[in-house]
N, C-alpha and C positions, 0 to 999 in steps of 0.2 A: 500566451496560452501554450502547455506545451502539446506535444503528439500525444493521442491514448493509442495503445500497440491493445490489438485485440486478435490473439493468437486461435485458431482451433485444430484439434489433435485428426489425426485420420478418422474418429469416429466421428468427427463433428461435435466435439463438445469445446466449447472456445472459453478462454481464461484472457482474464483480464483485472485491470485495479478498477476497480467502479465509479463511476461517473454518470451522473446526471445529463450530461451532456448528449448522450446519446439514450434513447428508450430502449434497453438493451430486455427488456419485457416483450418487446415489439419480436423478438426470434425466439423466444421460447421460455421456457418456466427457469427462475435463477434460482441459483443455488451460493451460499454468499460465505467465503470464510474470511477473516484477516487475515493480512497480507505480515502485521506487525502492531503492535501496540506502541506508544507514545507516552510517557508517561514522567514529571517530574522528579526526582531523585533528592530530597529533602537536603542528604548527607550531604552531598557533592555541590548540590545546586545548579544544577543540570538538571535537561532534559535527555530523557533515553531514549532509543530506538532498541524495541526488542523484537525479534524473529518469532510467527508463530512458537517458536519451541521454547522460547523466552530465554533465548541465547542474544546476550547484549552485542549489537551493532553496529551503534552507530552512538555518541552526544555530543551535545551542545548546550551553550547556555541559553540560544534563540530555540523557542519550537516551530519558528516559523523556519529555521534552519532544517531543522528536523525534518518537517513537514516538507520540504521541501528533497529534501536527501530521500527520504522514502519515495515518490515520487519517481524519483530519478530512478533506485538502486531497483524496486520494483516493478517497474515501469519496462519493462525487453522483451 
């Protein structure tokens, strides 16, 4: 399992990658964006990782690679 890093700014509004693991309802009303989309790439045959802006980042041919690199690169 790895670490969730659950950061908050000086106003108190904390960021983080979401996870069930903790009831993060339990401190206050969320608010939910992605972090990255995930998505197959027909052409190439690959899996993408694309950036909110849908600035490509990261692939592979595993998504569990993927899924896993996002974790990582998102995750600080």
């Amino acid at each position: 399992m790895s670490t969730i890093v659950l950061k908050f700014n000086p106003s108190g509004i904390g960021e983080c990658l979401y996870t069930e693991l903790i009831d993060l309802s339990s401190i206050g009303s969320l608010e939910i964006h992605r972090a990255s989309i995930i998505e197959f790439n027909r052409e190439n045959q690959e899996w993408e990782v694309r950036d909110r802006n849908k600035v490509l980042v990261f692939t592979n041919k595993s998504r569990a690679v993927c899924l896993a690199w996002e974790q990582q690169h998102f995750n600080h």
